[in-house]
N, C-alpha and C positions, 0 to 999 in steps of 0.2 A: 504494500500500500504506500503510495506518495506520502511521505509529510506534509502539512499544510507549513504555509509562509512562518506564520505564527511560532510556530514548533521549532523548524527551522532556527529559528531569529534565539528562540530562548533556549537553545543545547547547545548555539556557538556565542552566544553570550557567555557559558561558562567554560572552565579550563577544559582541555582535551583528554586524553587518555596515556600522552606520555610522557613521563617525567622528564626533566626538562637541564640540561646544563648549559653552563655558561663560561665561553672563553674569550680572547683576548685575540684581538687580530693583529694586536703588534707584532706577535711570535710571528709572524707570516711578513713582516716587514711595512705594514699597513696599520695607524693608530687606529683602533676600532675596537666593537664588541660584537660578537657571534653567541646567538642562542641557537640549539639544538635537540632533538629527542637525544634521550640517553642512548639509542640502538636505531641501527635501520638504513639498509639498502637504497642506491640508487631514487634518494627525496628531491624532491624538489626544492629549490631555495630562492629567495626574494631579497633583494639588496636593497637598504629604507636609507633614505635620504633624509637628512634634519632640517628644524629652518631654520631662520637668519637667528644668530648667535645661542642656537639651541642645544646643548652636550646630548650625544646619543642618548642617555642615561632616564633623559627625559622621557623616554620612549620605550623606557625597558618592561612596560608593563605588556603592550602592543608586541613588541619582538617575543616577548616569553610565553606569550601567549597563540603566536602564528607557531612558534615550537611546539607547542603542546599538541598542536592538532596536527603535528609529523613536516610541517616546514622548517629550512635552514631560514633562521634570519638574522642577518648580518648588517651594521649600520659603521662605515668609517666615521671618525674623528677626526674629520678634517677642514678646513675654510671657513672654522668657527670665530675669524674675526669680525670686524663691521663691515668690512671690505672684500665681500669674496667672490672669489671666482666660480661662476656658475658652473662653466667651460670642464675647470677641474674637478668641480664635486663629482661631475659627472663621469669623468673619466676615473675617478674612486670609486664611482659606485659600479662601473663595469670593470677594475681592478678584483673589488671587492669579491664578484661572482667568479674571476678566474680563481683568487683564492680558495675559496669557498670548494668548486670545482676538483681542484689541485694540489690542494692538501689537507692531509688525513685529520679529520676532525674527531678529539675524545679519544677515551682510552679503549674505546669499544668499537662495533663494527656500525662505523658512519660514512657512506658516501651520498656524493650528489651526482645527479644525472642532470649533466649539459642539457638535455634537450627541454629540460622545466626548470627553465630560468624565469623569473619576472624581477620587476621593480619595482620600488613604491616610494612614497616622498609626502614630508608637507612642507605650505609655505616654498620657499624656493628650493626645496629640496626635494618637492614636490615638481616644480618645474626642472629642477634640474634631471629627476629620473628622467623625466619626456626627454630632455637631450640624450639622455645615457638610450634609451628604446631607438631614437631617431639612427643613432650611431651604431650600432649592433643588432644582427640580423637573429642572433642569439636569445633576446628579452620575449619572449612571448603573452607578457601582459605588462600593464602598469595601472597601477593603483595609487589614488593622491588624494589628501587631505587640505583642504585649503591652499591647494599649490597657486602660486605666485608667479607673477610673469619673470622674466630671466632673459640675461644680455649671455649669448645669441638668444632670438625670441624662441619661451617657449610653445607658442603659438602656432609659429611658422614652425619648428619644429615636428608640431603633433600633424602636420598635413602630410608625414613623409614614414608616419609609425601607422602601419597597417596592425597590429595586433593589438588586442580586445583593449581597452582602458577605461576605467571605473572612477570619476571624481568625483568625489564628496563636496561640496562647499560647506560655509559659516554663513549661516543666514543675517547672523551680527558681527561681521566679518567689517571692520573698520582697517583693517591695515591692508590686505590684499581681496575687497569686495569680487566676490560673484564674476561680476558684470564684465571685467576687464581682467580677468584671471582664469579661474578655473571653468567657468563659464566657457569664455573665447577658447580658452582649449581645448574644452570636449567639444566645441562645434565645429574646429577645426579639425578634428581629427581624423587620420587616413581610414581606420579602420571600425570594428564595432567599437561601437562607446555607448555608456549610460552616465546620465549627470545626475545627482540628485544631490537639495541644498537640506541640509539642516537644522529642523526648527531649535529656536532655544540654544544657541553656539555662535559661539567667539573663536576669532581666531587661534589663539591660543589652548581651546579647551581639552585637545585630543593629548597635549603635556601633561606632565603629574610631574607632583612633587612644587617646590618653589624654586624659584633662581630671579637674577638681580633684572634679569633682560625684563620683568614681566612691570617694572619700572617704565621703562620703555612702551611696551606693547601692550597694546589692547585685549582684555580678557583676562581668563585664569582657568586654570582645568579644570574640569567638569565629569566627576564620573559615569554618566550618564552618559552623555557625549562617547566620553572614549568606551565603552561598554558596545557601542553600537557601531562606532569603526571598526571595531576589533570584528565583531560578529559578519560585518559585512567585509570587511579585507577577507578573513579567513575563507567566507563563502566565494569570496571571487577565485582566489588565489588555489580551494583544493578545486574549483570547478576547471577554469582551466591550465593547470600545472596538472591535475594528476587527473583529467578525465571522469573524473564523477559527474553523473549526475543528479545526484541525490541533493545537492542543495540547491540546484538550478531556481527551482521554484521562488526562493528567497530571491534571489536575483533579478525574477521576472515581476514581484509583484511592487506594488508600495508597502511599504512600512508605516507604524505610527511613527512621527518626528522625521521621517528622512523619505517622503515620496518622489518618483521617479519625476524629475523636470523635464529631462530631453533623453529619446534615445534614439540608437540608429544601429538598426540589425545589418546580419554580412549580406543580406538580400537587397539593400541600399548601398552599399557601398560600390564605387563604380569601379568598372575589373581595370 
């Protein structure tokens, strides 16, 4: 029997079924952090992009949690100035998946299979995956949270990434609104896309914990919020990286607080 949406939404709301480690991407010659199942073959894995002056660490709740339900995910520590290079996050964030890829993760038996790569990002780490996808023919999805426009555009970028992408916006989004950001991305996009904006969400919400940036930026995290990225990254990310379709349905329907704004199946997309 199918799940309904409902169902769906509230089993990847909570943790998954694998224990979960946590390593250190520096050992690999890259500042960063890699979560993991404790065991298991040939997974798929997801390289998360931060935003503007964001520590990975911020995000450790989302990466431990794409682990538990049998994804690599991995986030560099890198261009965490005020001044960064989109260009490069990006090239970290497809660094990150050869690592990822390339070397033996944990003390047990963990590999990743090349062919279920994706990305994900928020804020401009969110635009920056879209460069990382545009640049590699490897990424097979990307998923973003409030992603942010990005010098090269990531806009112009997303008309050149045929594979699926999933953005979320901040319906109280003051620092990178809708309209001119994630929005213009998913319209831009090469390939399937769904947008959908989220009620009751700031920019900042999908972070935990405090840091000095939120001085700065508008918002604060919101458990709510990040309870429901989490549930839908994961549903995007095991649909397509590992071929199920068992949460499909989550995917196709609206949610309460996060309904489908704009989509465009592969039957629209022009060959």
């Amino acid at each position: 029997m199918v799940s309904k949406p409902k169902e769906l939404l509230e089993e990847l709301s909570h943790e998954g079924p694998h224990d979960v480690l946590r390593g250190n991407l520096a050992l690999a010659g890259l500042p960063g952090v890699v979560f993991t199942p404790r065991s298991g073959l040939s997974l798929p894995a997801v390289a998360f992009g931060h935003g503007w002056l964001q520590p990975p660490g911020r995000y450790r709740g989302l990466l431990s949690h794409l682990a538990s339900w049998g994804i690599v995910a991995a986030a560099p520590a890198t261009q965490l100035g005020p001044l960064p290079s989109h260009r490069l996050l990006a090239a970290d964030l497809r660094t990150t998946l050869d690592i990822v890829t390339g070397v033996r993760l944990g003390p047990d038996s963990i590999s990743v299979d090349p062919a279920r790569l994706g990305v994900a990002g928020h804020s401009t780490g969110g635009g920056s995956a879209v460069l990382a996808a545009a640049a590699s023919d490897g990424v097979r999805c990307v998923a973003t949270y409030a992603a942010a426009q990005t010098l090269p555009s990531a806009s112009a970028a997303a008309a050149s990434v045929s594979a699926p992408g999933l953005h979320l916006a901040a319906d109280g989004d003051l620092v990178a609104p809708a309209i001119g950001n994630s929005e213009a991305i998913a319209k831009a996009w090469g390939g399937p896309v769904q947008f959908r904006k989220l009620d009751k969400s700031t920019h900042l919400a999908v972070t935990e914990g405090s840091h000095w940036s939120q001085r700065l930026l508008h918002g604060k995290p919101k458990h709510r919020v990040q309870t429901l990225v989490r549930a839908l990254f994961t549903a995007f990310f095991l649909t397509h990286l590992t071929k199920t379709d068992k949460y499909r349905p989550l995917l196709e329907s609206d949610v309460k607080r996060a309904a489908i704004d704009f989509e465009r199946g592969p039957e629209s997309v022009p060959a």
